[in-house]
C-alpha positions as semicolon CSV with decimal commas, in nm:
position;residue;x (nm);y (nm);z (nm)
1;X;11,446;14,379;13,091
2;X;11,337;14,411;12,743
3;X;11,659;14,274;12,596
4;X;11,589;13,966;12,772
5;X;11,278;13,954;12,689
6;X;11,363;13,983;12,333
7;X;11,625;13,719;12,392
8;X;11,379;13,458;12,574
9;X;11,159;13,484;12,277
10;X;11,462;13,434;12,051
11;X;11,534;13,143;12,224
12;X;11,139;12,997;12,221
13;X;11,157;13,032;11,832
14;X;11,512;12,851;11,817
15;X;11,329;12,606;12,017
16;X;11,015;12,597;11,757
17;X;11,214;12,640;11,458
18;X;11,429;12,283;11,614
19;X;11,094;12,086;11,660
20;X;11,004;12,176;11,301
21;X;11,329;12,121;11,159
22;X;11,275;11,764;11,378
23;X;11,019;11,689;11,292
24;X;11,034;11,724;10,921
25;X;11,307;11,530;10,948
26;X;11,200;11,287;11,077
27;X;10,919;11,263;10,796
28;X;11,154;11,277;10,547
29;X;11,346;10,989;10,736
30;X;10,986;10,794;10,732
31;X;10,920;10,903;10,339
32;X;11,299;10,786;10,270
33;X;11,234;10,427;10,382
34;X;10,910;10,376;10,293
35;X;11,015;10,505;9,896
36;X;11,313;10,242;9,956
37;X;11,035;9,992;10,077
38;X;10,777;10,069;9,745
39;X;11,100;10,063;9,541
40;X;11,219;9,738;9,685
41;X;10,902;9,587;9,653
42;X;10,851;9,669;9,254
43;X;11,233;9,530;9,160
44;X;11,075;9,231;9,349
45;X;10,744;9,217;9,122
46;X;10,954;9,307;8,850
47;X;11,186;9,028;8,893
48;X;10,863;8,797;8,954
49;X;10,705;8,867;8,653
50;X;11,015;8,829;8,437
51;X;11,110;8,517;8,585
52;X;10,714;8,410;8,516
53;X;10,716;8,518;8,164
54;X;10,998;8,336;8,056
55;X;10,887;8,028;8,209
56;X;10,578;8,111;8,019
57;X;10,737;8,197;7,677
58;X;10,939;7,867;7,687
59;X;10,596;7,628;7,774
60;X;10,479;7,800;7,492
61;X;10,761;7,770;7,209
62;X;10,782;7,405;7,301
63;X;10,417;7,316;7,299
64;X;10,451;7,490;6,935
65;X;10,775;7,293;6,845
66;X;10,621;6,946;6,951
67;X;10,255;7,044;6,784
68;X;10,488;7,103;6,406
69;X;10,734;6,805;6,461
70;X;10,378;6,600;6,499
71;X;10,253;6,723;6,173
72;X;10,562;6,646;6,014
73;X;10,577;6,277;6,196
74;X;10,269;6,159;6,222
75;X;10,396;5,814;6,263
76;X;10,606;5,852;6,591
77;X;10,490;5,578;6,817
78;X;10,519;5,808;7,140
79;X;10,393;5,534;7,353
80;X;10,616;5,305;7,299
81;X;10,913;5,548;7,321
82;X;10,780;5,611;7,694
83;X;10,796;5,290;7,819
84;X;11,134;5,186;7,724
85;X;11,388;5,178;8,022
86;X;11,684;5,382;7,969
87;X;11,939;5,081;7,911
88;X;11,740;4,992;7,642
89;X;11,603;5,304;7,531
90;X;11,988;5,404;7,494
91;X;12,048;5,097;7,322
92;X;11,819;5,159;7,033
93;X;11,946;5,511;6,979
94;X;12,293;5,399;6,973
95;X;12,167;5,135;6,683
96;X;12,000;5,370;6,522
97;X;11,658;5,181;6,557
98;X;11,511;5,544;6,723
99;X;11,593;5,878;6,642
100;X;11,713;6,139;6,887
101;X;11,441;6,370;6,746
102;X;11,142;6,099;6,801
103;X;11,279;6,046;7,209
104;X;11,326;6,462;7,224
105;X;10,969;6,571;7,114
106;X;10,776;6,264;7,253
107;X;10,942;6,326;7,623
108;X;10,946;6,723;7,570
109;X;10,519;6,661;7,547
110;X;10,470;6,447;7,786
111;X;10,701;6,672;8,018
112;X;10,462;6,959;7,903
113;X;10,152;6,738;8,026
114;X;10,289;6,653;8,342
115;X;10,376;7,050;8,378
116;X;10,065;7,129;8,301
117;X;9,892;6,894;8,567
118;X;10,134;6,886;8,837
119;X;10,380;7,229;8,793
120;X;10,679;7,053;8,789
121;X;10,907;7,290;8,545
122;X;11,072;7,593;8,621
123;X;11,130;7,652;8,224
124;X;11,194;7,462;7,918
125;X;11,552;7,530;7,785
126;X;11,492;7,603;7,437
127;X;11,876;7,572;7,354
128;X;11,779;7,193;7,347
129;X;11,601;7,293;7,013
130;X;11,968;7,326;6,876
131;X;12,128;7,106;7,070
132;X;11,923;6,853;6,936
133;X;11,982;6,960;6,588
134;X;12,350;6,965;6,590
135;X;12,373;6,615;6,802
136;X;12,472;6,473;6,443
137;X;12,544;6,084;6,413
138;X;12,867;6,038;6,712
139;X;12,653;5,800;6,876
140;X;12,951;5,692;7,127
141;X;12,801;5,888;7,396
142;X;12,635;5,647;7,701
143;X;12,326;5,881;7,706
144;X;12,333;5,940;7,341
145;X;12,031;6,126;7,238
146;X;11,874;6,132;7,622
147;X;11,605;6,373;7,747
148;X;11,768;6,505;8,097
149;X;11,589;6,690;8,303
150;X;11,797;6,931;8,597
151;X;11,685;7,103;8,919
152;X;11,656;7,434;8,948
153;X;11,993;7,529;9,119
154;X;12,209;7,318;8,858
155;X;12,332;7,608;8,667
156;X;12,239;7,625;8,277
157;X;12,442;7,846;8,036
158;X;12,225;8,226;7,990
159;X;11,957;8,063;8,301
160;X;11,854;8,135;8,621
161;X;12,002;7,942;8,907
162;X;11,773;8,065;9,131
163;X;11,752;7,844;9,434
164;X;11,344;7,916;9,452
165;X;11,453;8,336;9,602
166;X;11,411;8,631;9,426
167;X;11,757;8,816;9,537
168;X;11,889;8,571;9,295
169;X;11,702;8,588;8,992
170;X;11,807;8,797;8,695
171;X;12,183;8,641;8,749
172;X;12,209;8,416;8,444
173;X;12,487;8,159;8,449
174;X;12,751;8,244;8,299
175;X;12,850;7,898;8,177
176;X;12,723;7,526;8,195
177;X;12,741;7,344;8,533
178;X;13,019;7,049;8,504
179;X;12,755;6,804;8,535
180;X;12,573;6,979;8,272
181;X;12,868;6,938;8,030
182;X;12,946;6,628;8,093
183;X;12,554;6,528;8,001
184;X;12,626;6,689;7,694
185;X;12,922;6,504;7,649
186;X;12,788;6,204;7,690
187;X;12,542;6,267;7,408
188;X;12,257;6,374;7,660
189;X;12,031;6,655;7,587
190;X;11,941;6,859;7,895
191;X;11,578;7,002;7,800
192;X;11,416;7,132;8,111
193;X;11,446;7,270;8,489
194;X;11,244;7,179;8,742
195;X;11,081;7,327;9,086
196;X;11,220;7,293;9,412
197;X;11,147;7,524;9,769
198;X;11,230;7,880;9,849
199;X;11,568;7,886;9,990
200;X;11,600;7,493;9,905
201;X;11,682;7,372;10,284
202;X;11,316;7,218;10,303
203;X;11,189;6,916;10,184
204;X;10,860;7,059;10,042
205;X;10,844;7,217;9,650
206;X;10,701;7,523;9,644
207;X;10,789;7,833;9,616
208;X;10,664;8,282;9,535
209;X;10,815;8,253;9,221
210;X;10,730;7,942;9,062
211;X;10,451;7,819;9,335
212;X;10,369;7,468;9,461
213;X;10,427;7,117;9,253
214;X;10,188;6,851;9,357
215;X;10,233;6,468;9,357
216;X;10,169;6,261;9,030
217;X;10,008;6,010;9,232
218;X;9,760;6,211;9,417
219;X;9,751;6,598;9,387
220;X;9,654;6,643;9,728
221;X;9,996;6,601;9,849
222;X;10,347;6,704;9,794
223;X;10,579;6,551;9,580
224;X;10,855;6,649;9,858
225;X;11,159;6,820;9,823
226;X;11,373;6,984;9,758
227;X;11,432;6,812;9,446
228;X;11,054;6,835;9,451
229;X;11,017;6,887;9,055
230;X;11,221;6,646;8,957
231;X;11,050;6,419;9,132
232;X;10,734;6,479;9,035
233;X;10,822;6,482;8,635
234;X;11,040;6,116;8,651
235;X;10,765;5,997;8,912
236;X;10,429;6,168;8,629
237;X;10,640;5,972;8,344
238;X;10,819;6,373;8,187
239;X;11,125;6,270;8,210
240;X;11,332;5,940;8,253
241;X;11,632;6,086;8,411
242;X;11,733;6,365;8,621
243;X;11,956;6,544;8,818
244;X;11,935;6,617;9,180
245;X;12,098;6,766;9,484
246;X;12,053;6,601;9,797
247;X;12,190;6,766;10,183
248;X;11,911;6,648;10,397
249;X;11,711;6,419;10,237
250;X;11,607;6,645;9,886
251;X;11,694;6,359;9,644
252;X;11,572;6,050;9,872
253;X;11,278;6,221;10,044
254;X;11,071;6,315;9,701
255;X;11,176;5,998;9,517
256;X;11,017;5,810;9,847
257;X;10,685;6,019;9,782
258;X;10,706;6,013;9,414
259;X;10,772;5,640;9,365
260;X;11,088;5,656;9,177
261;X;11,454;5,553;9,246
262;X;11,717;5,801;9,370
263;X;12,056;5,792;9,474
264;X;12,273;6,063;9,690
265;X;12,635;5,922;9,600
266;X;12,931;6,022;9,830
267;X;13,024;6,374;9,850
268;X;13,274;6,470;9,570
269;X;13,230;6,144;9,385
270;X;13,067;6,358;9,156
271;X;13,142;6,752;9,078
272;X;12,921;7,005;9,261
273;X;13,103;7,300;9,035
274;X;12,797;7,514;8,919
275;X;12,556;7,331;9,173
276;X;12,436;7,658;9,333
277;X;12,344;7,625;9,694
278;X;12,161;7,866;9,875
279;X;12,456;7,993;10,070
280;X;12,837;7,819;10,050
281;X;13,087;7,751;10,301
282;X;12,890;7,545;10,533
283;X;13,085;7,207;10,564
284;X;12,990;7,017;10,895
285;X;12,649;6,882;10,703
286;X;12,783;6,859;10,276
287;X;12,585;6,830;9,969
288;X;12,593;6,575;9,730
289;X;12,426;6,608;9,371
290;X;12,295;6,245;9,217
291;X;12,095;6,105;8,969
292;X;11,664;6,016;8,984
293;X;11,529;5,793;8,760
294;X;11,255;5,509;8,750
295;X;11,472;5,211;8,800
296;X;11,797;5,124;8,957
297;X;11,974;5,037;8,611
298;X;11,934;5,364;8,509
299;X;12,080;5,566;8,824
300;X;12,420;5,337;8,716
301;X;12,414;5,430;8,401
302;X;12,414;5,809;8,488
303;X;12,698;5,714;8,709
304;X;12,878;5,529;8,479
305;X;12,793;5,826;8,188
306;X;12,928;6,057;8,440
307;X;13,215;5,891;8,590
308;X;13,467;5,979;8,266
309;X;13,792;6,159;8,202
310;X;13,603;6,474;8,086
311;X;13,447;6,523;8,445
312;X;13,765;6,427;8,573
313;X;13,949;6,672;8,349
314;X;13,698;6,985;8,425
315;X;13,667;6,914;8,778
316;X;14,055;6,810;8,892
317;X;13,901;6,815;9,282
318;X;13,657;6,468;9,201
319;X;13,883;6,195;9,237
320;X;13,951;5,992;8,931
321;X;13,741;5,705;9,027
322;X;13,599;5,513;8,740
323;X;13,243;5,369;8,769
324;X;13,296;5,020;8,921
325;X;13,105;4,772;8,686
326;X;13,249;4,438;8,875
327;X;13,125;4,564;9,209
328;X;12,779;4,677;9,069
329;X;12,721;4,334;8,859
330;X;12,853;4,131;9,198
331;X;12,557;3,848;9,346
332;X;12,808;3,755;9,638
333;X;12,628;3,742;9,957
334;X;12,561;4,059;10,190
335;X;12,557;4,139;10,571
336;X;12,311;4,376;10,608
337;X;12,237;4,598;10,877
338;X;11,853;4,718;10,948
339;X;11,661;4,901;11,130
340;X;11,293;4,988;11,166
341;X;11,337;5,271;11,420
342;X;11,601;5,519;11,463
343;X;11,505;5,622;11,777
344;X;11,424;5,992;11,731
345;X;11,127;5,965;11,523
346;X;10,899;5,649;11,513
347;X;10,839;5,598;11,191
348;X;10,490;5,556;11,011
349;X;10,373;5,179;10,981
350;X;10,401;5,196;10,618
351;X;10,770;5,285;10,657
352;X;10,847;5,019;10,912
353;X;10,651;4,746;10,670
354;X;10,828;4,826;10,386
355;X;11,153;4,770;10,618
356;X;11,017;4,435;10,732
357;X;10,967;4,323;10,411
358;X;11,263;4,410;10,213
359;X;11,419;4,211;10,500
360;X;11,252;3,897;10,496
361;X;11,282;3,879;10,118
362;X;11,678;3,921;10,143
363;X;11,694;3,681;10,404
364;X;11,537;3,438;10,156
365;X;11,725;3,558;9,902
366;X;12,070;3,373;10,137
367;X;12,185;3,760;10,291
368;X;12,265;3,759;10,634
369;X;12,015;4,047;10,820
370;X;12,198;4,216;11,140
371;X;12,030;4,481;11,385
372;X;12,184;4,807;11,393
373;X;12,098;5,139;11,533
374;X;12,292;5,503;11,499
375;X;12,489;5,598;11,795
376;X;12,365;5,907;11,988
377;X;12,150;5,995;11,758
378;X;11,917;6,166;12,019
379;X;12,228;6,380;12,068
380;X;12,410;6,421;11,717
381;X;12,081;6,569;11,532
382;X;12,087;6,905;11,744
383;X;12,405;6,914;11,831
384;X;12,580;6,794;11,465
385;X;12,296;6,852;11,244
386;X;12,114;7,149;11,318
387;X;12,401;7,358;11,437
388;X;12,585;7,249;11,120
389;X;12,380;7,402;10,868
390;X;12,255;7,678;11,112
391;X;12,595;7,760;11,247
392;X;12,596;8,111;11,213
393;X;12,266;8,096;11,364
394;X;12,084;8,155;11,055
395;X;12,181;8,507;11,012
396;X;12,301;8,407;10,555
397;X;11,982;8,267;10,529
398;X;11,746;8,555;10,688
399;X;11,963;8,794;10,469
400;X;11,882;8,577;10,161
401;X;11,530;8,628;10,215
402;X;11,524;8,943;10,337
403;X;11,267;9,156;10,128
404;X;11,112;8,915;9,960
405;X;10,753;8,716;10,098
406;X;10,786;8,395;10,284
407;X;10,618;8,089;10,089
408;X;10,392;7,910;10,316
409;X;10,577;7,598;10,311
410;X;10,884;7,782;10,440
411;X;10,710;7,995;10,676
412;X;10,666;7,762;11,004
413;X;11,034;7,676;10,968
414;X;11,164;8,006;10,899
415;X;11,009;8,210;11,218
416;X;11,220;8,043;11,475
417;X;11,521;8,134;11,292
418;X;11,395;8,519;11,324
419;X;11,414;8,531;11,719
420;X;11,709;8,708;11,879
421;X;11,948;8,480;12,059
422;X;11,815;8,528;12,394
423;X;11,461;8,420;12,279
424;X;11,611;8,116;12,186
425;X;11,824;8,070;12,446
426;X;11,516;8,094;12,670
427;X;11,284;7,952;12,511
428;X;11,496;7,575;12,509
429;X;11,525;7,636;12,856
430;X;11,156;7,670;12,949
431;X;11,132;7,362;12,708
432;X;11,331;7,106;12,876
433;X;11,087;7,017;13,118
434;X;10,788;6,964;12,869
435;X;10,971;6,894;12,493
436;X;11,345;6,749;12,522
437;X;11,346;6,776;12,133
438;X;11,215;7,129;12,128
439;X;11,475;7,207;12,369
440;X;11,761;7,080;12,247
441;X;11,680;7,209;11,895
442;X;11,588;7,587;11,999
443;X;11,980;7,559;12,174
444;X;12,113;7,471;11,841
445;X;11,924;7,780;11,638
446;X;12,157;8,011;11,826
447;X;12,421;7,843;11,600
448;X;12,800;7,796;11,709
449;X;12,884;8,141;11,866
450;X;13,270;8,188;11,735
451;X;13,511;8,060;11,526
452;X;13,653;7,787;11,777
453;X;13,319;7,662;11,874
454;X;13,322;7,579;11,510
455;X;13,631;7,419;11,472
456;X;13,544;7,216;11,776
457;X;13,243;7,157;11,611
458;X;13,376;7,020;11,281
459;X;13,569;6,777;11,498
460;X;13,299;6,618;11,655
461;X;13,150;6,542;11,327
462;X;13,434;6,423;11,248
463;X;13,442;6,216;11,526
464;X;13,123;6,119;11,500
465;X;13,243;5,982;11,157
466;X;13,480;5,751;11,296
467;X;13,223;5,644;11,595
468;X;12,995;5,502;11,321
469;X;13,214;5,328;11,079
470;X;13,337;5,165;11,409
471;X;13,013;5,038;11,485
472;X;12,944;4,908;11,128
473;X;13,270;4,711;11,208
474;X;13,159;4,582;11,577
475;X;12,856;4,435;11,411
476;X;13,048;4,376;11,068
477;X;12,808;4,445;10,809
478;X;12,836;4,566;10,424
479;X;12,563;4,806;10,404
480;X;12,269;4,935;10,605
481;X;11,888;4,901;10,498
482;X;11,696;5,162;10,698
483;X;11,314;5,351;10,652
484;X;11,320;5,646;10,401
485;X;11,039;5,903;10,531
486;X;10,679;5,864;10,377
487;X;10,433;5,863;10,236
488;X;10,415;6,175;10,077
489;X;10,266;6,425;10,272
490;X;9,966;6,655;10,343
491;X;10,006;7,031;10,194
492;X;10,208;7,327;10,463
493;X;10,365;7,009;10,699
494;X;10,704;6,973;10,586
495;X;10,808;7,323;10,710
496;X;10,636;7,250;11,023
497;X;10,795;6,909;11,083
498;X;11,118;6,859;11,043
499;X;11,206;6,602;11,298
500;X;11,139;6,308;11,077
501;X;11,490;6,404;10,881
502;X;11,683;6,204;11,105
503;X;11,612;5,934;10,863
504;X;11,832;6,141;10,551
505;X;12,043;6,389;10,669
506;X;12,227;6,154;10,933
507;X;12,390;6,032;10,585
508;X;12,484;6,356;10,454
509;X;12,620;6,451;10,826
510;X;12,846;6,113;10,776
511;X;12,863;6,116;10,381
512;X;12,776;5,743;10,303
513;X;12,636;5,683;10,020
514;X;12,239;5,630;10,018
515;X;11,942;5,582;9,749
516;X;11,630;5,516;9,760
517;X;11,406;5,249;9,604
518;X;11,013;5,210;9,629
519;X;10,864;4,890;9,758
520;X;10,534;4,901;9,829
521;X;10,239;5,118;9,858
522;X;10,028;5,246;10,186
523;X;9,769;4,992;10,233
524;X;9,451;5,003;10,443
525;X;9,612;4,863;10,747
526;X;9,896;5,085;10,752
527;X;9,597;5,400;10,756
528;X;9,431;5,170;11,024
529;X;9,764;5,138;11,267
530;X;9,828;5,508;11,223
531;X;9,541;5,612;11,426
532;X;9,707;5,455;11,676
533;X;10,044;5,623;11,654
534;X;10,211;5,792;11,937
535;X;10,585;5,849;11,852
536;X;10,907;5,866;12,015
537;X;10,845;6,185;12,235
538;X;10,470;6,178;12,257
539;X;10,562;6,549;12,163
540;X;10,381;6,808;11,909
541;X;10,646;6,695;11,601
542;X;10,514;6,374;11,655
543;X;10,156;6,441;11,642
544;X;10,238;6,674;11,351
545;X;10,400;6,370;11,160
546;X;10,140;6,189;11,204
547;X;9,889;6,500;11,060
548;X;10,112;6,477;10,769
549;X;10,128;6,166;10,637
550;X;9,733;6,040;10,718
551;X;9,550;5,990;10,395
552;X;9,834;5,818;10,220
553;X;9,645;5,497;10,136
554;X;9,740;5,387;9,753
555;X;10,070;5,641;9,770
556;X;10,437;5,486;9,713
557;X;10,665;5,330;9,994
558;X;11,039;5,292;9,969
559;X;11,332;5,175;10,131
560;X;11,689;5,315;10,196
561;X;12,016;5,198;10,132
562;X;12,331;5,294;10,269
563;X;12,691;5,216;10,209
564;X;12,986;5,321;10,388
565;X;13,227;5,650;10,187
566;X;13,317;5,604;9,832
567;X;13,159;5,235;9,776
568;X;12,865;5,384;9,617
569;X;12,889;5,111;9,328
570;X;12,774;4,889;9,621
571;X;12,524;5,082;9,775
572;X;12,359;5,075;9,406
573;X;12,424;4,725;9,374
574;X;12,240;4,662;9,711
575;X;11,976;4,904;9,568
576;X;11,919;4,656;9,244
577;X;11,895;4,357;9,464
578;X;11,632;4,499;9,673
579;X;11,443;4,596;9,341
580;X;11,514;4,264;9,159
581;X;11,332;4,078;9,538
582;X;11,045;4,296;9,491
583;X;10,984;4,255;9,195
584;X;11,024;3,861;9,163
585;X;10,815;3,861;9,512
586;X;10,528;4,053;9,283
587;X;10,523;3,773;8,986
């Protein structure tokens, strides 16, 4: 008996020693991860606050630089310099009439101004210091002694490429984008970066790095994105010419709120080598980069500038395709197609006037105007769009963000894509009775499921591809004018509304050509008719729309202007006609 009672007690302290042995354990489980979690968190703040300081640093170097090359040239008429047009702005450089160093430092302060006022710059790159020096007198270059500016994600030689997420800063580029060269080639001097959203797939600008950029025409609203900076400098008068990306809307959407032109050219027309995206491989819904500038003349010239055997040569996937000058400088007549409404999101009355007018004034003008309207486009934005660049549900994009805070502007958007599949899955079911657009789109969050899903899914868009060109031939028009979205809107709405896209990325999904061109501005009327507006769906998108874009009275409106694949030399030349009928309309 006392044997087993030694050996029950034996037993009870096994039993003890296992719970403490447990349950230490599992403390130093809990201590592990939340050491990972403090560590995690200070590589973050440490990668923040380096990324801040050298923004910092280079504001400060250049406000230094332009303060001595003032002292030195009093005489500079900066003024003057600003209001040039690039054509002609390139034209006196090339004659010799301006220096490159009076156009550097006079655009290099007014970019810092505009910084300053609306925090449009990522950096300054102070290698344009040099660059500027050893530009010497080969004045064959098209953008000869040009001020560029370039989004964030356009990679820079020794910069950050960093897409607006931390997980990717601290991985300087190891050599010059081919757009980048080709600028320099071209005699161009690439002299800052500008802002654009975390994780770029969102048509705000803001950002935990770099924060939010505000519109130059009223800093109560955004300058849209996600070419968000760039906008904002070209549209505050920084910068005459820039360099986008565009995949849903992010070169058209903040030139529409900004007020300047933009264009989203057909995809591979120009390289995208060193264009960082925020993940690769996606290819049902494909970016295009482009130029923004103030006028529709200067958008061609980039082209043109960009268009040469050296991009050719670098980049042996763009197809050597010459800028079309004839085709550009062409006044024969045009069938247009137009539309007001795209039938998924009703679009504000300042965005169908601007349509209405732009069409009356071609008519005038002897064009031929023709209804139109996308096929299944109720259909092809869940099933096509969303699922396209969510096809893996989400999952790269989560993992890019992982660890890092959500920016507000993001944060609405981003949330959905967090919910398991089954979530989703039931959530668009108890949705089709009471949203059919909530429905449809919580389906397409769970992404494609498998590898043939996908391939089925690339045919469709192809499909889809072939549907629409066949339709532009039933009604047998040239190019399409069509409502870009605006006005600019209200702070924390783009991440919450994202319906209103149908408008951009339906171009990128077929990969016609399509720029932008302002028109207008919101008038009192248009504020007056959007108390009244409903929407489409009568649903909480639309009611969120119109949250977003009331108080827009004075703010820029715009058109759109689409061409069918590879004829972007028309789609620009449709562009300038549009701008040349506004503006002779204004006189």
């Amino acid at each position: 008996m006392q044997n087993i009672n030694q050996f029950l007690q034996g037993v009870q302290l096994d039993k003890r020693t296992a719970a403490l042995l447990t349950g230490a354990a599992c403390g130093a489980g809990a201590l592990v991860v939340v050491l990972r979690r403090v560590s995690d968190h200070r590589q973050t703040m440490g990668k923040l606050q380096r990324a801040r300081g050298r923004r910092t640093e280079s504001l400060q170097r250049a406000e230094e630089a332009v303060l001595r090359y003032k002292q030195s040239h009093p005489t500079v008429n900066s003024e003057l310099i600003l209001t040039l047009p690039l054509p002609e702005l390139t034209k006196q450089l090339q004659e010799g009439l301006l220096s490159p160093e009076d156009v550097f430092y006079s655009y290099l302060e007014k970019a810092l101004t505009v910084h300053r006022n609306l925090n449009c710059c990522t950096e300054i790159l102070l290698e344009s210091f040099e660059h500027l020096k050893t530009l010497g007198s080969n004045q064959e270059g098209l953008l000869y002694g040009v001020p560029v500016s370039i989004k964030e994600n356009i990679n820079y030689k020794n910069h950050d490429s960093s897409c607006g997420v931390v997980c990717n800063l601290d991985q300087p580029a190891q050599e010059d984008s081919v757009l980048v060269q080709v600028l320099k080639k071209q005699g161009a001097i690439p002299f800052a970066k500008t802002n654009l959203p975390q994780a770029l797939l969102n048509y705000d600008c803001s950002n935990c790095i770099y924060g939010q950029t505000v519109n130059p025409h009223n800093p109560k609203k955004t300058s849209g994105g996600s070419s968000g900076g760039e906008g904002a400098l070209i549209g505050g008068g920084g910068s005459l010419l820039g360099i986008g990306s565009d995949i849903g809307g992010s070169i058209r959407i903040p030139s529409s709120f900004c007020g300047i032109c933009g264009f989203k050219p057909t995809t591979g027309r120009l390289s995208l080598q060193g264009v960082r995206p925020i993940y690769r491989g996606q290819k049902s819904v494909p970016s295009s980069s482009g130029p923004m500038a103030r006028d529709v003349d200067s958008l061609a010239l980039c082209m043109k500038a960009l268009l040469c055997d050296h991009m050719f040569s670098l980049d042996p996937t763009v197809p050597p395709l010459p800028f079309n000058e004839k085709i550009y400088r062409s006044s024969k007549p045009l069938r247009i197609g137009y539309l007001e409404d795209d039938g998924y999101t009703e679009p504000s009355p300042s965005m169908a006037r601007g349509v209405r007018e732009v069409k009356a004034l071609l008519e005038k003008a002897g064009h031929t105007l023709v209804p139109y309207r996308p096929p299944r486009i109720n259909e092809i934005i869940p099933e096509l769009m969303v699922k396209g660049i969510l096809a893996d549900g989400a999952t790269t994009l989560m993992e890019k963000l992982k660890g890092e805070p959500l920016d507000p502007c993001l944060r609405p958007q981003f949330i959905p894509y967090a919910f398991p599949k089954w979530l989703k899955k039931t959530l668009s079911f108890l949705l089709k009775p009471l949203s059919s657009r909530g429905s449809t789109v919580f389906s397409a969050l769970c992404g494609v499921g498998s590898v043939q899903n996908l391939w089925k899914q690339h045919a469709d868009v192809e499909d889809y591809i072939h549907e629409t060109i066949a339709e532009w031939r039933r009604c047998n028009i040239d190019v399409l004018l069509c409502p870009v979205i605006g006005p600019a809107y209200n702070f924390l709405y783009c991440g919450k509304c994202t319906t209103p896209l149908s408008y951009t990325m339906i171009y990128n999904l077929l990969n016609f050509p399509a720029g932008v061109v302002p028109v207008s501005t919101v008038t009192a009327e248009d504020e007056e008719k959007l108390k009244h507006y409903k929407g489409a769906f009568q649903d909480r998108w639309d009611k969120l729309f119109k949250q977003a874009v009331t108080g827009g009275e004075g703010l820029p409106v715009a058109v759109q202007c689409v061409a069918l694949p590879w004829q972007d030399e028309l789609c620009l030349r449709f562009m300038k006609e549009v701008e040349e009928l506004v503006k002779q309309s204004r006189e």
